[in-house]
N, C-alpha and C positions, 0 to 999 in steps of 0.2 A: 357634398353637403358641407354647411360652412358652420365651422363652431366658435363660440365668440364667450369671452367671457368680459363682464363690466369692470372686473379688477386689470384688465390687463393692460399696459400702454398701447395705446391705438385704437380702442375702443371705439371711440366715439368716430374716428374716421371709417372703419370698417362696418359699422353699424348706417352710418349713412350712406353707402355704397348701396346696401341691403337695400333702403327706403328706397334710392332713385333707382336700383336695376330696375331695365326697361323687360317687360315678358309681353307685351303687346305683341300683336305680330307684326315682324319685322316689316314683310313683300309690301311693298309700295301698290295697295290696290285702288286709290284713290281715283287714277286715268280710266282704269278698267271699269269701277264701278260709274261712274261718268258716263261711260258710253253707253252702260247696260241700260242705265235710266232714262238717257235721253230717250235709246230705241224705242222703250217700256209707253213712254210719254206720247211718242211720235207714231209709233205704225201700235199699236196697242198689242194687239191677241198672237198678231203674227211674229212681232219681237218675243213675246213669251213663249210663242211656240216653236221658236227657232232656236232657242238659249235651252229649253226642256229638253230639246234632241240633243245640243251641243253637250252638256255637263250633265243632265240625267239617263241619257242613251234612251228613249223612248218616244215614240211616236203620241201626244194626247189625242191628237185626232182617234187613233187606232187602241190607248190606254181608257179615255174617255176623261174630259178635265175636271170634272167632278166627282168626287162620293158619294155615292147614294143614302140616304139614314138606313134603307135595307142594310145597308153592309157592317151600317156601324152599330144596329142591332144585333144584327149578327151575330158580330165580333163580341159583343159584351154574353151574351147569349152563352158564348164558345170557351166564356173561361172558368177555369178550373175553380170550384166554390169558394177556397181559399184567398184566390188569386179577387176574385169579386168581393169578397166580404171586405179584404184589406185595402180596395179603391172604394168600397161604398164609404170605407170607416174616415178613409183620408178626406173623403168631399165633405162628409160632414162635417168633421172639424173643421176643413177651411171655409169651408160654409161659417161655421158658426161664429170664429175667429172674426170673417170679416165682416160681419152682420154689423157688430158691434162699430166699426170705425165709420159706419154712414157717418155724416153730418145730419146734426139737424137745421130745418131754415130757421132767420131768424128777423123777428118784423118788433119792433119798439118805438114809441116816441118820444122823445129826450124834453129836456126842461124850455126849448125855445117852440115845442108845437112842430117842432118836426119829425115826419113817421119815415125812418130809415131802418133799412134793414140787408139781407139778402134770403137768394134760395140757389136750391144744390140741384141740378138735374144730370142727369147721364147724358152722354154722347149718344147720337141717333148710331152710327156703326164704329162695330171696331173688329180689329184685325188682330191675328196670334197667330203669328212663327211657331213652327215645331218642325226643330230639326230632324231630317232621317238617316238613314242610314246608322253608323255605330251608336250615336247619340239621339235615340227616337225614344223620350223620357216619357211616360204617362203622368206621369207627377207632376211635367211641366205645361200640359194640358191643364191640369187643375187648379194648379197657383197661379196660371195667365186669365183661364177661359172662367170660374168660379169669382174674382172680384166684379169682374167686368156684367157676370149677370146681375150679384149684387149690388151694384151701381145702377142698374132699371138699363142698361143697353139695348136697344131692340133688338141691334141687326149683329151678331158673332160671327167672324168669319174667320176659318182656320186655315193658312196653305201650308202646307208640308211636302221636300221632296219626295219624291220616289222612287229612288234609283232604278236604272233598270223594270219599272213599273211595282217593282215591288213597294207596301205598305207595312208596316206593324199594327197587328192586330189592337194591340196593345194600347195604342196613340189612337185608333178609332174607340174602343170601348170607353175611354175616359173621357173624349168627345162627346160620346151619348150623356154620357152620365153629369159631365158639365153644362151641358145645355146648349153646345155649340149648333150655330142654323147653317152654316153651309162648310163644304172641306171644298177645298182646290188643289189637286194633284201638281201645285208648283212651288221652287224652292231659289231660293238664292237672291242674288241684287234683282232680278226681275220679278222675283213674288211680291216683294216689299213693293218697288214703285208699282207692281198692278195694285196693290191696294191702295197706295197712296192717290196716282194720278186715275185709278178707272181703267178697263178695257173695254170692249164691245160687251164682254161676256162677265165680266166682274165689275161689279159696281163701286165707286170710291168708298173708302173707310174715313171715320176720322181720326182714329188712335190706332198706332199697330205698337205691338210688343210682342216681345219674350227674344230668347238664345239663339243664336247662331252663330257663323263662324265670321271671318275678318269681314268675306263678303258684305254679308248679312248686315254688322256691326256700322260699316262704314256706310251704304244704303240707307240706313235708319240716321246715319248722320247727316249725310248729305239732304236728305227727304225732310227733316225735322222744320218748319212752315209749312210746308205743305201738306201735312198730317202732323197731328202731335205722337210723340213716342213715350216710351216710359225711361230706358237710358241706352246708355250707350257702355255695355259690358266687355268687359275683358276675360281673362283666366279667373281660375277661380281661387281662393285661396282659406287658409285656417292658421289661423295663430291659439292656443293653448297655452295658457297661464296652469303649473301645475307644481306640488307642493311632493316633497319627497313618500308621501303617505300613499301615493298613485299606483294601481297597479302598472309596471312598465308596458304589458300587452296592452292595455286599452289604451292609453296614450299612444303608441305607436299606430293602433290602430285608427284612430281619429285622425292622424297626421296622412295616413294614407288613403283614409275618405277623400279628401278631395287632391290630394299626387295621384291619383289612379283616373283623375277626369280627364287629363291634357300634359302632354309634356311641360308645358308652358305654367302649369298649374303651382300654387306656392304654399307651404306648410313648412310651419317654425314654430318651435318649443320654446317659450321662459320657463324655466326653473331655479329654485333658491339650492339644488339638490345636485351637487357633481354627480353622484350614484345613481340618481334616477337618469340624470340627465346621458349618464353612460349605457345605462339598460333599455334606455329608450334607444339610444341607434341601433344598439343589437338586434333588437326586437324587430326594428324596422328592417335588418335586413333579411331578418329570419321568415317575415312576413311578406315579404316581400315576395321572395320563390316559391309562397306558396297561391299566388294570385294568376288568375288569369289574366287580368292586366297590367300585368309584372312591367311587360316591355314600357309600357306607358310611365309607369307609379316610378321605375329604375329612373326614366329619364328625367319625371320631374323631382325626385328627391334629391335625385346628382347634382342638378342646374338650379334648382331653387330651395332645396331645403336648409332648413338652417337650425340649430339647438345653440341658447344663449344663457347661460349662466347669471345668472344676478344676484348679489348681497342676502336679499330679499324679496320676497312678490312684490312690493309696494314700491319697491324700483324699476318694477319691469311696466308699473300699468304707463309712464309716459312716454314711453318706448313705444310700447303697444297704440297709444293714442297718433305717434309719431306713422306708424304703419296703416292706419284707419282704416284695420280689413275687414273683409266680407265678410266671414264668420270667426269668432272669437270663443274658445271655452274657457270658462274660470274654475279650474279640477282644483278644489281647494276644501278646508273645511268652511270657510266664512266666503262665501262667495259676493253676496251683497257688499258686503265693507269693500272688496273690487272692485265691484260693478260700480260703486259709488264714484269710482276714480275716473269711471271711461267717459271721454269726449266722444270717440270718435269711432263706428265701428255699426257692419250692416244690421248684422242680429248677435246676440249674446244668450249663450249656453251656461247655466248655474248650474254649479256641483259636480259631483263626481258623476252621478248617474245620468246626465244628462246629454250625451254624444250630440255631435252636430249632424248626422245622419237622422236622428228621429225628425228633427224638425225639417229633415229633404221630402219628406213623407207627408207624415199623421198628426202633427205634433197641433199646427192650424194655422203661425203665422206665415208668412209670406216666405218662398226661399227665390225670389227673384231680389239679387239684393246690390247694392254697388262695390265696382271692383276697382283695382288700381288705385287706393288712395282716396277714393271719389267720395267712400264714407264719411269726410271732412265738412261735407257741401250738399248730399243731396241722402236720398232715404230709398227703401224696398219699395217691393211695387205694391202699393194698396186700390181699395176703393179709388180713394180718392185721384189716380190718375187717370179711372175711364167719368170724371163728372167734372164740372164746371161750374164757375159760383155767377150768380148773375146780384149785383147789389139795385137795389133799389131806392128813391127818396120821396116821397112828397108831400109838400109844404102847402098851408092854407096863407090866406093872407097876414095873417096876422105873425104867422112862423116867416114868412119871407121878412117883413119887415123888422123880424129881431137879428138875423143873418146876414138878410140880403146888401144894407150899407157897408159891410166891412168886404163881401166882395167887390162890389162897385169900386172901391178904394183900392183894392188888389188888382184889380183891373187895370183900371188908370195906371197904377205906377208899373205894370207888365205893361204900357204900349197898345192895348187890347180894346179902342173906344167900343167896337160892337160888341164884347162880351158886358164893358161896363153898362153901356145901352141897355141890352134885352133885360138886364135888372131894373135899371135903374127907371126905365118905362113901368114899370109894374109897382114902382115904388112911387110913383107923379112926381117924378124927379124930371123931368121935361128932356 
């Protein structure tokens, strides 16, 4: 764990270390996933049913490559009342959450007579990754598969491995309850291009999203024209802005919300508070042995964590802007007067009571969000990545000919006579 203070000589060199460490994954999967896509592209059903044996051990033929909604019944059916209360509570709020960010269309006609405008419609299909095996989230069911209904999506379609044939019950109930229409027992670079390119048995999508592993990430890059995606994620990470008045346990505890997802995973302290700043690693190491995924949470606190000392808070928010992370808390008493300062950053957590865990859940905005810096340039996953805007124009004659000469004019001098034509015919301009 790296500790850094902004008083110290070398500051600024060591702090940009931090920004550019690389936590991507290293392995060079670029060739590999190349090849899987092409297969995926080229013989369809039977490349994915030759990669499902190879990396998930199972025969589909013999597992069956679908989920039946019986099962996913079932499974919601089979859980524990608590366990259903706190997925019915999570959909609703993301439900509600994302209600709000539709677009409205929008039709006007300006001061020359012309009626311009556009409209919002959802993609006909879309597709949603969910990883299995250690990583088989039902949470991630819901913040993928719940925009994309709210967007008017027709066609949902979810693949998920299944290691060894096995499924999480867990990842089928939140499916029911998201309103997903079909599951596909497949995972990895050959799930993503079946839904991109199509198989015999799976039909194309137009968007696919959500997590997965390097695979997964670089498939989604490589595919990106020939389906649209939502992004292209990395490790996860947490930066916490927090104020000597913190308890050291809950801090440390936030820090290890997301060091406990991935070795690879990143979590860094600003504080204005040597003392807190000190009680917080203890804490974390204390908390640490007492986790079941210790092994994991050990290596990524070792390899990427960091606690940085500053002046002040209001020193640390261009720091913070400089790291443009995924999730951000502001444990402070004046948390807005921070927030005021951030440029850059997926979601943001106000206040003390506010962990970046509730919003993994129930809380209702998105936790699909950009990583590695990417909060600079792009945003979470909303609505608005399963719809499309279509604009529209049209002009009566009398609106052409308050418009129409300064095109013609634009025309001509771009080199364009056919474009200046098709006006300038409309206008008896010969």
């Amino acid at each position: 764990m790296i500790k850094l203070s902004t008083s110290e000589p070398g500051f600024d060199r060591q702090f940009q270390a931090l920004v550019d460490a690389r936590r991507e994954a290293d392995t060079d999967v670029a060739r590999d996933v190349r090849t899987i896509v092409a297969s995926v592209r080229d013989e369809g059903d039977a490349a994915v049913h030759a990669f499902t044996r190879k990396f998930d051990r199972h025969d589909l033929n013999d597992t069956g490559w679908r989920i039946e909604k019986a099962e996913w019944l079932a499974a919601h059916d089979a859980l524990a009342p608590d366990l259903r209360a706190a997925l019915e509570l999570a959909a609703e709020r993301i439900t509600a959450y994302h209600v709000k960010q539709k677009p409205e269309d929008s039709d006007t006609t300006d001061a020359a007579g012309a009626r311009l405008g556009a409209r919002w419609r959802g993609v006909d299909a879309a597709g949603i990754y969910v990883p299995g095996g250690r990583a088989a989230y039902p949470s991630s069911v819901l913040m993928n598969a719940i925009p994309a209904k709210v967007a008017g999506v027709e066609r949902l379609v979810m693949v998920t491995p299944t290691p060894d044939g096995e499924v999480n019950p867990l990842v089928l109930a939140a499916a029911h309850l998201a309103g997903v229409d079909e599951i596909w027992r497949i995972g990895g670079a050959q799930a993503v291009a079946a839904l991109a390119y199509g198989t015999g048995r799976i039909a194309p999508v137009d968007v696919v999203c959500g997590p997965g592993n390097a695979w997964v990430a670089e498939a989604k890059r490589q595919l990106y024209g020939v389906v649209g995606i939502d992004m292209v994620a990395g490790p996860s990470e947490i930066v916490v802005v927090a104020d000597g008045r913190n308890d050291p346990q809950w801090i440390a505890a936030d820090l290890l919300s997301q060091a406990e997802h991935d070795p690879s995973s990143q979590s860094i302290l600003f504080t204005d508070d040597a003392a807190l700043a000190r009680a917080v690693a203890d804490a974390v190491d204390l908390q640490i042995g007492e986790l079941a995924t210790a092994k994991v949470a050990r290596a990524s606190w070792d390899a990427n964590g960091a606690i940085v000392v500053t002046a002040d808070l209001a020193e640390a928010m261009p720091l913070v802007n400089r790291l443009a992370p995924e999730h951000l808390e502001l444990a402070c008493d004046d948390a807005d007067t921070l927030f005021d300062m951030v440029k850059h950053a997926g979601s943001v957590f106000l206040g003390r009571h506010t962990p970046e865990a509730v919003g993994d859940y129930v809380a209702g905005p998105n936790h699909v969000l950009p990583t590695g810096r990417r909060a600079r340039f792009s945003s979470g996953l909303s609505v608005l990545d399963f719809m499309k805007r279509t604009s529209f124009l049209s002009l009566d004659e009398k609106a052409l000919h308050a418009i129409g000469p300064a095109a013609v004019t634009l025309a001509d001098a771009e080199g364009l006579p056919a474009h200046a034509r098709s006006v300038a015919l409309r206008l008896g301009q010969g």
